[in-house]
C-alpha positions as a printed Julia matrix, in Angstrom:
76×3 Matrix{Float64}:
  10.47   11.46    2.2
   9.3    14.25    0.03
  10.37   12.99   -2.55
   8.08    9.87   -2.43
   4.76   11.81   -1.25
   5.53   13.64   -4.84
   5.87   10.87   -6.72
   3.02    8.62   -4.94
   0.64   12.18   -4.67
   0.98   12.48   -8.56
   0.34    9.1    -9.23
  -2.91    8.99   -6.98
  -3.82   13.06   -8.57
  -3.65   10.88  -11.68
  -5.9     8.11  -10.4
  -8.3    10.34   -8.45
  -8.9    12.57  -11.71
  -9.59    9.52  -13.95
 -11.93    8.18  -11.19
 -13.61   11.85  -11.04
 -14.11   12.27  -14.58
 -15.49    8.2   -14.8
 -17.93    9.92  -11.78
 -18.73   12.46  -13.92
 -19.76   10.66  -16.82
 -17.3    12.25  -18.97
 -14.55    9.55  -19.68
 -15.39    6.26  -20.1
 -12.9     3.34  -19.52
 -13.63   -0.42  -19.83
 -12.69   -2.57  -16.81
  -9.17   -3.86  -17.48
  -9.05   -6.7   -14.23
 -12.23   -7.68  -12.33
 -13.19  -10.5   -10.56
 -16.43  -10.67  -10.34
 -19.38   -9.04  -12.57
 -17.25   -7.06  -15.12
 -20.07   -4.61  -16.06
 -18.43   -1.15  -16.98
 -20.45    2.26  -14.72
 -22.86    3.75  -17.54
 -23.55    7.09  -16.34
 -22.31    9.55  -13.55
 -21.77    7.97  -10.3
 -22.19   10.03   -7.32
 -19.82    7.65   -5.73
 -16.82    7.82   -7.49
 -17.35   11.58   -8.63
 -16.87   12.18   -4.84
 -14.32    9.53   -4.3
 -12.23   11.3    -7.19
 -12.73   14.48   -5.64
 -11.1    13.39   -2.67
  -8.07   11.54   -3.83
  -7.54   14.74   -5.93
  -7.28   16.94   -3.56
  -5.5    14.49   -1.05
  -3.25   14.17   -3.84
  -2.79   17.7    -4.41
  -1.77   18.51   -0.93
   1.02   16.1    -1.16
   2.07   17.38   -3.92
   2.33   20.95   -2.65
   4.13   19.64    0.53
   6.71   18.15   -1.32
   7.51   21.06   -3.44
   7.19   23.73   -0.61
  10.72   24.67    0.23
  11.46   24.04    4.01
  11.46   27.38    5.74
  14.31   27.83    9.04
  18.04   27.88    9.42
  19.57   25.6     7.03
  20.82   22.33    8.22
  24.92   21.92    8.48
């Protein structure tokens, strides 16, 4: 179990600091599959700065969960 929520909370601390610096205005990244109107965000988005933000931390949490050592008597 930990295991997985370390390897799915870095993958998604990945994703949620690409989308924050896309938010920010700092990276910019063409759209790769779309399936409507493929226009690329110019600018800093409000939206997916915060969105970012969120998965990132999210992320982070998991992350720290699945490193932190359980604490009690050890299992036989």
């Amino acid at each position: 179990m930990k295991k997985a929520a370390f390897v799915l909370g870095l993958l998604a601390a990945l994703l949620g600091g690409l989308w924050l610096l896309q938010g920010l205005g700092i990276a910019h990244v063409r759209p790769i599959l779309c399936f409507a109107d493929c226009a690329p965000i110019q600018g800093p988005s409000l939206t997916w700065a915060s969105v970012g933000a969120i998965v990132l931390a999210a992320s982070g949490l998991a992350v720290f969960w699945s490193l932190k050592r359980r604490s009690g008597p050890p299992r036989p």
